[in-house]
N, CA, C and O atoms as CSV, one atom per row, in Angstrom:
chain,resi,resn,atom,element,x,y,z
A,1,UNK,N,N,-10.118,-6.376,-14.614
A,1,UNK,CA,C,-9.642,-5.809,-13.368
A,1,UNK,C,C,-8.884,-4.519,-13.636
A,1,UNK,O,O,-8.871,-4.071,-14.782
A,2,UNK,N,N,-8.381,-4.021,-12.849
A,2,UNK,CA,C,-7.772,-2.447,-12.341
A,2,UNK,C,C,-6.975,-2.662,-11.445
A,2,UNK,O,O,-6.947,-3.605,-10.654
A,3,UNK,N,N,-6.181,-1.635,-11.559
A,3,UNK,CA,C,-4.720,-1.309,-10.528
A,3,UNK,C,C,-5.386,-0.475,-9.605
A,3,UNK,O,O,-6.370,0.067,-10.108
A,4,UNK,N,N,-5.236,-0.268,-8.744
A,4,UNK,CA,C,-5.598,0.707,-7.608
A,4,UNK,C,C,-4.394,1.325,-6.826
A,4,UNK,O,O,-3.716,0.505,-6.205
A,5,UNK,N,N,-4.081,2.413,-6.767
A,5,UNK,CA,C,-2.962,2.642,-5.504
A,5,UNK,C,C,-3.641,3.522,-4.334
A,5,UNK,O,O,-4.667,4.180,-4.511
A,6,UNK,N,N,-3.091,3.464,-3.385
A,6,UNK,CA,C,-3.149,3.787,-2.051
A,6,UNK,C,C,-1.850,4.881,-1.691
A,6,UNK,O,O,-0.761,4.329,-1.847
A,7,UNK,N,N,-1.782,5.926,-1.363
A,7,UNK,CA,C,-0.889,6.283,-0.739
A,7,UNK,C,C,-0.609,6.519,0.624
A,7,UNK,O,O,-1.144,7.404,1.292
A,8,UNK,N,N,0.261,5.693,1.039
A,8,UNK,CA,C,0.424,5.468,2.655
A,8,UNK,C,C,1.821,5.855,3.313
A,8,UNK,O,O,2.937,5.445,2.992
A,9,UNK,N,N,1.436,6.838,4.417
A,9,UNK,CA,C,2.628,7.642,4.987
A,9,UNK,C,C,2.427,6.696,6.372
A,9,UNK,O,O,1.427,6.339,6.995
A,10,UNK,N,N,4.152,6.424,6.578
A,10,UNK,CA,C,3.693,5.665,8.559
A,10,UNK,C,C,4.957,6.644,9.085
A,10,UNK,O,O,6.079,6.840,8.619
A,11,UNK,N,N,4.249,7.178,10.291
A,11,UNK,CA,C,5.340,7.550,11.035
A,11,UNK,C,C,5.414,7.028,12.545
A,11,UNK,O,O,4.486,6.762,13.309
A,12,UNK,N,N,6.869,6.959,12.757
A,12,UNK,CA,C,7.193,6.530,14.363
A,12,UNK,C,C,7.158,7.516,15.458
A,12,UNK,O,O,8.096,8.121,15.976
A,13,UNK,N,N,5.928,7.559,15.703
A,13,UNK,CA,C,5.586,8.151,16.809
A,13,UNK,C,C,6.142,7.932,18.431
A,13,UNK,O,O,6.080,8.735,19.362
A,14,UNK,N,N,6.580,6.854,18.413
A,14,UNK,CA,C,6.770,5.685,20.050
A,14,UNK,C,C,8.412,6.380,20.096
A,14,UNK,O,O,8.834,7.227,19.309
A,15,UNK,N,N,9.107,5.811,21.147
A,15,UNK,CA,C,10.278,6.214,21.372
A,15,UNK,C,C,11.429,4.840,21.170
A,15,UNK,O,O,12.563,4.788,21.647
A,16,UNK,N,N,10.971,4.137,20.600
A,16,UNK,CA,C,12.280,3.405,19.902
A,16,UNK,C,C,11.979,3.003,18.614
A,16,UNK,O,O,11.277,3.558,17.769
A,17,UNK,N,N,12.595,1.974,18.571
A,17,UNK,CA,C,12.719,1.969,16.546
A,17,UNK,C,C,11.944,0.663,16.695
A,17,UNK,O,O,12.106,-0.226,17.531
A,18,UNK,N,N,10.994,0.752,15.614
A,18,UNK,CA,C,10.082,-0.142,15.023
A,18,UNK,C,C,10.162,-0.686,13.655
A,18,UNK,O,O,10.232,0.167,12.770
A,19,UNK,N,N,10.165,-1.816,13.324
A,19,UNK,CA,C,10.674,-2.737,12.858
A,19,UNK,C,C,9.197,-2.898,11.550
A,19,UNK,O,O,8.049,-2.879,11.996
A,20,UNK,N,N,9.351,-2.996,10.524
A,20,UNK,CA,C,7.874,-3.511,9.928
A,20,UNK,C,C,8.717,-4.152,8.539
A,20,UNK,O,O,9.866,-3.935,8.155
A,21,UNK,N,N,7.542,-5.104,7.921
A,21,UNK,CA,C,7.902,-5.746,7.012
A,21,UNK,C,C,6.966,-5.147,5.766
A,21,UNK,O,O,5.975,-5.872,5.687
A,22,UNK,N,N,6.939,-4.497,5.153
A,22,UNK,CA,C,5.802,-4.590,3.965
A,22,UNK,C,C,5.877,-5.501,2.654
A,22,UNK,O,O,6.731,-5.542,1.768
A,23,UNK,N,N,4.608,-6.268,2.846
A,23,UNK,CA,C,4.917,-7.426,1.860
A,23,UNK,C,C,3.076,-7.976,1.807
A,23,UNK,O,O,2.280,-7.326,2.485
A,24,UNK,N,N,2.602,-9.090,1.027
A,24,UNK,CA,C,1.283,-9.328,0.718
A,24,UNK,C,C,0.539,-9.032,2.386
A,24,UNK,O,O,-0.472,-8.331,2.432
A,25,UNK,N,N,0.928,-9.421,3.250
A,25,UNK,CA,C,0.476,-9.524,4.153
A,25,UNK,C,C,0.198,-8.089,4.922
A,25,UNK,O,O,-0.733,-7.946,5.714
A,26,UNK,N,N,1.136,-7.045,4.578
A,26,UNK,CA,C,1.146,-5.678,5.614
A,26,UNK,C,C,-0.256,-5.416,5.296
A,26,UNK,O,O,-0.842,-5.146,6.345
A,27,UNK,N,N,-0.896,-5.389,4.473
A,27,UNK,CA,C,-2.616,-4.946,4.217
A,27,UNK,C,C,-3.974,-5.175,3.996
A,27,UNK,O,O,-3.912,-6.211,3.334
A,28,UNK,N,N,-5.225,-4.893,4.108
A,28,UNK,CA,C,-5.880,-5.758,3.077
A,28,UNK,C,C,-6.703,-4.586,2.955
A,28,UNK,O,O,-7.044,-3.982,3.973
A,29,UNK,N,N,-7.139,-4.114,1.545
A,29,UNK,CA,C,-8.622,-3.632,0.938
A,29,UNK,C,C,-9.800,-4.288,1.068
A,29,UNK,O,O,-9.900,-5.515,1.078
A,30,UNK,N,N,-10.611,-3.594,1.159
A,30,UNK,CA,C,-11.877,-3.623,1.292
A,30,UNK,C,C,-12.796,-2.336,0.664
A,30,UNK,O,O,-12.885,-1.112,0.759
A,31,UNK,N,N,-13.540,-3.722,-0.190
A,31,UNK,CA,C,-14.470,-2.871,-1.680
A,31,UNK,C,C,-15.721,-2.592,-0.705
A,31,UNK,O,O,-15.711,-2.746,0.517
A,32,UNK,N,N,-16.894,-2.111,-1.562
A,32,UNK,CA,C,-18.299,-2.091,-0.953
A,32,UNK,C,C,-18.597,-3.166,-0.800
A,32,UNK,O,O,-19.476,-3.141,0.062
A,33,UNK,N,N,-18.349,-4.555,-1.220
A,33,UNK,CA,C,-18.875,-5.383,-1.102
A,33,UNK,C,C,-18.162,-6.292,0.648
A,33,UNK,O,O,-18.652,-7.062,1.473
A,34,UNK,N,N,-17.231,-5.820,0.521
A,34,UNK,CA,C,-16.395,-6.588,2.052
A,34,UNK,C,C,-15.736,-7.629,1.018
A,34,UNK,O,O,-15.603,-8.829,1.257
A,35,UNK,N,N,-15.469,-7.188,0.210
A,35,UNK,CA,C,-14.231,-8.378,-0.556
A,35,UNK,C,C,-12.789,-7.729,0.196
A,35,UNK,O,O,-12.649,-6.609,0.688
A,36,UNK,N,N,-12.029,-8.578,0.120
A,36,UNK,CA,C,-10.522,-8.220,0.570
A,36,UNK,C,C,-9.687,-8.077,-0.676
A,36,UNK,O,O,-10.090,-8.526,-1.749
A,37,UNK,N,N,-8.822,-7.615,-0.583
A,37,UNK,CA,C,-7.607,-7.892,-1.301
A,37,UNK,C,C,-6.432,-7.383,-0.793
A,37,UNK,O,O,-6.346,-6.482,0.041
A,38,UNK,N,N,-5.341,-8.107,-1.428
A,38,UNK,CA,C,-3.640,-7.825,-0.891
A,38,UNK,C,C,-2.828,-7.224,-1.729
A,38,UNK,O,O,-2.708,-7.557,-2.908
A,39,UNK,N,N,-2.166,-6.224,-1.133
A,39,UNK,CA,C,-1.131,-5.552,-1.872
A,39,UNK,C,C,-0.181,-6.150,-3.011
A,39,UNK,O,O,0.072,-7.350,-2.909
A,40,UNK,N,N,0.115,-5.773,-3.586
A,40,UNK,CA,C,0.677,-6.783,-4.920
A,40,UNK,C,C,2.090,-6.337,-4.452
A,40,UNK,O,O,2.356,-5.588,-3.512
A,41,UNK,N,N,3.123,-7.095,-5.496
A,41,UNK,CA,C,4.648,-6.843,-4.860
A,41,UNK,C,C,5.215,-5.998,-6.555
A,41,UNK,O,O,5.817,-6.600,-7.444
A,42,UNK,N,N,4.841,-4.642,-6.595
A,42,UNK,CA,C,5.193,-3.968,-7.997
A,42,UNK,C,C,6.285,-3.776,-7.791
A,42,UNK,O,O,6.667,-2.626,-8.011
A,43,UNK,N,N,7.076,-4.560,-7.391
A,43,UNK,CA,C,9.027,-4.255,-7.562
A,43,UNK,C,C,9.090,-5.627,-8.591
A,43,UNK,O,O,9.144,-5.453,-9.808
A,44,UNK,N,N,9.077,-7.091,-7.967
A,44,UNK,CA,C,9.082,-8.076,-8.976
A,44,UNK,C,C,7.938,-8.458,-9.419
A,44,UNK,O,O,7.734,-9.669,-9.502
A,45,UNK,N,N,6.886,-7.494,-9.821
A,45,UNK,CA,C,5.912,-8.115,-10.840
A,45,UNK,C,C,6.036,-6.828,-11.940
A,45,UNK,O,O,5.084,-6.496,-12.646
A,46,UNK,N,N,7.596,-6.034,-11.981
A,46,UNK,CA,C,7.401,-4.861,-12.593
A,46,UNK,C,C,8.339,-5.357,-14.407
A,46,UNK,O,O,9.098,-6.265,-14.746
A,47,UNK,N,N,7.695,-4.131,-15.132
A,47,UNK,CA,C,8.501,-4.846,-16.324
A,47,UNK,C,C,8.417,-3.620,-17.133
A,47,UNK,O,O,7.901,-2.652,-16.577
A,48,UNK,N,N,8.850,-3.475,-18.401
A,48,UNK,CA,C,9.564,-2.331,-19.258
A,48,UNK,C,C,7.718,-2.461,-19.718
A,48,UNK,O,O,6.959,-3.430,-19.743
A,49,UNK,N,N,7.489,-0.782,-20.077
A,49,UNK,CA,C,6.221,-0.735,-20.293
A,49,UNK,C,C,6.372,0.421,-21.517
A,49,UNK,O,O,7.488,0.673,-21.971
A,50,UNK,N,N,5.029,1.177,-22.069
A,50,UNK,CA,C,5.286,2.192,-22.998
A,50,UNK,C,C,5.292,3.261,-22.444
A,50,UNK,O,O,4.490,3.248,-21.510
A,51,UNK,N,N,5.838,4.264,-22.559
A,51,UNK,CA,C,5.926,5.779,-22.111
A,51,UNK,C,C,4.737,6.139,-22.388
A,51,UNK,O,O,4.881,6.776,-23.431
A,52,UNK,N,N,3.570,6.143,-22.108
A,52,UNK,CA,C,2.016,6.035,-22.281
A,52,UNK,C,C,1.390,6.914,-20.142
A,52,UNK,O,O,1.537,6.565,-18.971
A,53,UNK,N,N,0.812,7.953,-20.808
A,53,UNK,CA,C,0.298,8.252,-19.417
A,53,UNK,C,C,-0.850,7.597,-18.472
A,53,UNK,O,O,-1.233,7.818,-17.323
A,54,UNK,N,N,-1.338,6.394,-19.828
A,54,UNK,CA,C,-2.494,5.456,-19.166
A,54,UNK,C,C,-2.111,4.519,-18.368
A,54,UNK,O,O,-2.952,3.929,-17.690
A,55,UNK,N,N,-0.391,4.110,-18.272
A,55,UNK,CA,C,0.164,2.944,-17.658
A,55,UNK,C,C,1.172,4.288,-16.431
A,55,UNK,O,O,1.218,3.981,-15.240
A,56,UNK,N,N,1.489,4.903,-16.639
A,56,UNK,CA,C,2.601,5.839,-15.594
A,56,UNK,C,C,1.503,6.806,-14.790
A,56,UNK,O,O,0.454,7.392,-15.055
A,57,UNK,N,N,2.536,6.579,-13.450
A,57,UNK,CA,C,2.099,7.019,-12.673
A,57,UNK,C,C,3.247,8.307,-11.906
A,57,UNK,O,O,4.164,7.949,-11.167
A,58,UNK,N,N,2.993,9.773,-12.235
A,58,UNK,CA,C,3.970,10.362,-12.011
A,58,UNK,C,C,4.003,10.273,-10.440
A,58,UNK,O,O,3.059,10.134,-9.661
A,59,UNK,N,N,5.118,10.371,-10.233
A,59,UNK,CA,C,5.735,10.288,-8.902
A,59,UNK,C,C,5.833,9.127,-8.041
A,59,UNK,O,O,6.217,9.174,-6.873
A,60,UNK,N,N,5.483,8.115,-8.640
A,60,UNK,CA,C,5.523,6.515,-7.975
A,60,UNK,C,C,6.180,6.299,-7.408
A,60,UNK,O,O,7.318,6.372,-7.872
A,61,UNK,N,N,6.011,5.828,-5.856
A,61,UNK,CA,C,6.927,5.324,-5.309
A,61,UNK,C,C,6.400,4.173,-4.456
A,61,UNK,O,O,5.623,4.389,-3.526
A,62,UNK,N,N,6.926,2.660,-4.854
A,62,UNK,CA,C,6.498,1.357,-4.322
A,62,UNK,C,C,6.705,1.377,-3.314
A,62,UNK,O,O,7.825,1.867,-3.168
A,63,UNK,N,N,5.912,0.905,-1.647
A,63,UNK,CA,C,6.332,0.777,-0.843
A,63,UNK,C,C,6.255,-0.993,-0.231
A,63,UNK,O,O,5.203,-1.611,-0.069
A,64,UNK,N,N,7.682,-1.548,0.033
A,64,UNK,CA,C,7.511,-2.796,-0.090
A,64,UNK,C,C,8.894,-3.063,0.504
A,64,UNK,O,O,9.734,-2.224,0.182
A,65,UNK,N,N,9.298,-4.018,1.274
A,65,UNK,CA,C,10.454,-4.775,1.767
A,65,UNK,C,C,10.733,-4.453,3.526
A,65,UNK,O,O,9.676,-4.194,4.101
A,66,UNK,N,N,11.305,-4.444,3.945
A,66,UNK,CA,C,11.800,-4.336,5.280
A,66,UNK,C,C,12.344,-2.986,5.495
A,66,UNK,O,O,13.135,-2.258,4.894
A,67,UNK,N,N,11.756,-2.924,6.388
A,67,UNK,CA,C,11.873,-0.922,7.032
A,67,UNK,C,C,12.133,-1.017,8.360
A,67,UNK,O,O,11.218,-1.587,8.954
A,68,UNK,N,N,13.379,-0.545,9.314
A,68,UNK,CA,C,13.248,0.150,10.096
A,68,UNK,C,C,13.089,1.413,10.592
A,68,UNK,O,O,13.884,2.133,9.988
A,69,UNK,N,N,12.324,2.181,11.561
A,69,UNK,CA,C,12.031,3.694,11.390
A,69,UNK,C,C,12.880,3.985,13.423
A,69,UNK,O,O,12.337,3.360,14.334
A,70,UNK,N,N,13.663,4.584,13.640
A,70,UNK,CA,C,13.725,5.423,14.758
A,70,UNK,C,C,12.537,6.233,14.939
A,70,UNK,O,O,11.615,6.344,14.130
A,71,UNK,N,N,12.680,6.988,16.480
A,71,UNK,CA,C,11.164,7.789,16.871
A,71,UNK,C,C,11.628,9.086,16.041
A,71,UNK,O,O,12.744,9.596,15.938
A,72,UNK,N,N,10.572,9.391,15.565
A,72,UNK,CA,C,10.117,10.804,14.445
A,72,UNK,C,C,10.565,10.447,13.280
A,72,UNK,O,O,10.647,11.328,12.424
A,73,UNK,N,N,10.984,9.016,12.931
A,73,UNK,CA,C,11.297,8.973,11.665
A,73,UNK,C,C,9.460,8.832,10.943
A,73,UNK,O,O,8.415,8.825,11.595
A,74,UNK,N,N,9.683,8.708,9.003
A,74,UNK,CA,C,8.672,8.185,8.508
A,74,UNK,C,C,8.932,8.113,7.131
A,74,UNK,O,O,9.727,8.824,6.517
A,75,UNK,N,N,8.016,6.956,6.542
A,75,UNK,CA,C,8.627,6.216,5.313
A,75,UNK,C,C,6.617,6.481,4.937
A,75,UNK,O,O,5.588,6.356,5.601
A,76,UNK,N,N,7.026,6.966,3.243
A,76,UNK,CA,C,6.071,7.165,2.436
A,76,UNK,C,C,5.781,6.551,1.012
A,76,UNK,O,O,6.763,6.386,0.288
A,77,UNK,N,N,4.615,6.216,0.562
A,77,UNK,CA,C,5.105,5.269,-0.905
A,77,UNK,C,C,3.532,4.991,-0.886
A,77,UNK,O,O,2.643,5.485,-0.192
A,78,UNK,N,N,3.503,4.033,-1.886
A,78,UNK,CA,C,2.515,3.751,-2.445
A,78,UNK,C,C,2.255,1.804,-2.430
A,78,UNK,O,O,3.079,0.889,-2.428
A,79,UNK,N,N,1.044,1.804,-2.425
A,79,UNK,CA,C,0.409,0.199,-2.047
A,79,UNK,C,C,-0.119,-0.072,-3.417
A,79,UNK,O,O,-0.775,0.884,-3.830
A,80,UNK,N,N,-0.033,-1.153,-4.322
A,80,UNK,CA,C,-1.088,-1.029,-5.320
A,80,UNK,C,C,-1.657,-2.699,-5.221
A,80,UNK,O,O,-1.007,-3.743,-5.162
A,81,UNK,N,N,-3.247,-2.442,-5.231
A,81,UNK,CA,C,-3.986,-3.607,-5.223
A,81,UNK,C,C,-4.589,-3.376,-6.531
A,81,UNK,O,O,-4.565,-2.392,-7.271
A,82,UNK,N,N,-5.258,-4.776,-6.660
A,82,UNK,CA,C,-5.671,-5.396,-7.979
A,82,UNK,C,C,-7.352,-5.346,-7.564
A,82,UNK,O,O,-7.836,-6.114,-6.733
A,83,UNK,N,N,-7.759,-4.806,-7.942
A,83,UNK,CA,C,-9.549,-4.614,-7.940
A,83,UNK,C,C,-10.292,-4.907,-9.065
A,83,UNK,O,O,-9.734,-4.700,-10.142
A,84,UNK,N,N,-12.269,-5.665,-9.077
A,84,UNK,CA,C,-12.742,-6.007,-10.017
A,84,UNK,C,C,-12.662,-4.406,-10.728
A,84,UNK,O,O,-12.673,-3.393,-10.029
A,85,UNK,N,N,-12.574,-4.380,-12.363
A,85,UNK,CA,C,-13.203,-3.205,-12.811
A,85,UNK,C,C,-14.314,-2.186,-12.341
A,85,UNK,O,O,-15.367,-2.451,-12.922
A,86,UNK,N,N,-14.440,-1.096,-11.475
A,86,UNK,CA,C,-15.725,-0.067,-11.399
A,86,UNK,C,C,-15.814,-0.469,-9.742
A,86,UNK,O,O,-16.884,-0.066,-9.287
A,87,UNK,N,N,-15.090,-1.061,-8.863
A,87,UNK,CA,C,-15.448,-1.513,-7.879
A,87,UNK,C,C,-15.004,-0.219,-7.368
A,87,UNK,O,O,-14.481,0.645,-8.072
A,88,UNK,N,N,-15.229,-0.119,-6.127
A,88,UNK,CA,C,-14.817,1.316,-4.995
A,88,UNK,C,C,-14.562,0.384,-3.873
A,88,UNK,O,O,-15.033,-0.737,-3.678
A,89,UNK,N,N,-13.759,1.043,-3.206
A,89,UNK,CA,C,-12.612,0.420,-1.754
A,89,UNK,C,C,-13.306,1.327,-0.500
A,89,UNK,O,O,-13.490,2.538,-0.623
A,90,UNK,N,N,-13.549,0.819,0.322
A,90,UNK,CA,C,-13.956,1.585,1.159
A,90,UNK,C,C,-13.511,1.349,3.020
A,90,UNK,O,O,-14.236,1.772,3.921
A,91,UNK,N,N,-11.893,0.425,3.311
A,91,UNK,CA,C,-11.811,0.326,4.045
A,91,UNK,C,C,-9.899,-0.074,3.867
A,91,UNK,O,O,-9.433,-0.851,3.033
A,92,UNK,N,N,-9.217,0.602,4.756
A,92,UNK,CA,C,-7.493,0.089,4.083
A,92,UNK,C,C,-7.218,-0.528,5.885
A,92,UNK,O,O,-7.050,0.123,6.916
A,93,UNK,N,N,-7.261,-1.789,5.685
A,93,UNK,CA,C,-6.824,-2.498,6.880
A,93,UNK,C,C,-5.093,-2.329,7.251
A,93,UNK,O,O,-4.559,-2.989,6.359
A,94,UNK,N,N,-4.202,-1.869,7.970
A,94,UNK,CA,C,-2.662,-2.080,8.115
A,94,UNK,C,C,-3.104,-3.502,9.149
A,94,UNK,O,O,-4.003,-3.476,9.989
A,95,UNK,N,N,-2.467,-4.371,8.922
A,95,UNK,CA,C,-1.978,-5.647,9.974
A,95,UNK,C,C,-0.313,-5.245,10.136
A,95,UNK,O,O,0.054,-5.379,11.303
A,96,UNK,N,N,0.444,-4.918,9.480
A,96,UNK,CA,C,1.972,-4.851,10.026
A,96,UNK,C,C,2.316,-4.225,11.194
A,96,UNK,O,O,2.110,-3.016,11.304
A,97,UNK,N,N,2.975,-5.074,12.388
A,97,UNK,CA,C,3.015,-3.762,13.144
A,97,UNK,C,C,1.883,-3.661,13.970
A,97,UNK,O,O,1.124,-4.606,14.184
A,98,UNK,N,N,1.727,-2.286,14.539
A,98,UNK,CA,C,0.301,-2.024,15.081
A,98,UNK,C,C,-0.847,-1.806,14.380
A,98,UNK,O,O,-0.962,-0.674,13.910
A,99,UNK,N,N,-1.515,-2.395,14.230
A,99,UNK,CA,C,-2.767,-2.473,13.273
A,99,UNK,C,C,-3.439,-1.150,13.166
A,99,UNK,O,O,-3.300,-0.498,14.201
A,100,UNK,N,N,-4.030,-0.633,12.363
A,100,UNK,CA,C,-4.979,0.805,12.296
A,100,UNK,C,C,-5.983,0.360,11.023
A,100,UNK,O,O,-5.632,-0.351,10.082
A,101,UNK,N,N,-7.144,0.874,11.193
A,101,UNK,CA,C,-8.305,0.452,10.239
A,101,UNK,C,C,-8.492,2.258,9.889
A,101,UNK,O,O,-8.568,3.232,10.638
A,102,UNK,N,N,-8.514,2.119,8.509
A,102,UNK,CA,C,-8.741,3.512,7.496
A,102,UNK,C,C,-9.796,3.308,6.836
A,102,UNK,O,O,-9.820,2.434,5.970
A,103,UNK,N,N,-11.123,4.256,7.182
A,103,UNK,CA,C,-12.488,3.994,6.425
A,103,UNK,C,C,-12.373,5.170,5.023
A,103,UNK,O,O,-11.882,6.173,5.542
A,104,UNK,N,N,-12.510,5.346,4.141
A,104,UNK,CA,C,-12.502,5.735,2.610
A,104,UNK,C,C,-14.659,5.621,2.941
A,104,UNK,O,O,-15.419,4.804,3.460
A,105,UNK,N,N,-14.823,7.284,2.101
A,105,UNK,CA,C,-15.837,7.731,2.217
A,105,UNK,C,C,-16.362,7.742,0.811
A,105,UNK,O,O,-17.487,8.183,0.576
């Protein structure tokens, strides 16, 4: 298998403050095949690694735990799912919140 990240910006468009949880559930991938998968939790599945550019990812930023956003606010970060080796993603489901379907070309 493979790490995959996603980078996902949400902003509060509406006029009060919206509430979201990000956790296994805020997402699901979708390969060519219509397999799913769920966001992993890289805060506690994280651990001391080698200063190696094959494992770092410059500018990482996990997005994961409880967020509130006021209107025009927005919170940015990164999703990382676990994919078979060589597979391609071709669909980023959000369930948190108001749902939006993202097709990958």
């Amino acid at each position: 298998n493979e790490l995959v990240y996603i980078k996902v910006r949400l902003i509060n468009q509406t006029s009060g403050t919206v509430s979201l949880v990000i956790d296994e559930n805020a997402a699901t991938l979708l390969d060519g095949d219509r397999a799913s998968y769920k966001p992993l939790n890289t805060i506690t599945a994280s651990s001391k690694a080698e200063n190696d550019a094959k494992y770092n990812v410059a500018g990482f930023v996990p997005m994961w735990g409880s967020i509130e956003l006021n209107q025009g606010e927005e919170v940015a970060g990164m999703l990382v799912f676990e994919l078979p080796k060589g597979s391609s993603f071709s669909e980023l489901r959000w369930n948190a919140s108001d749902s939006a379907i993202i097709r990958y070309r």
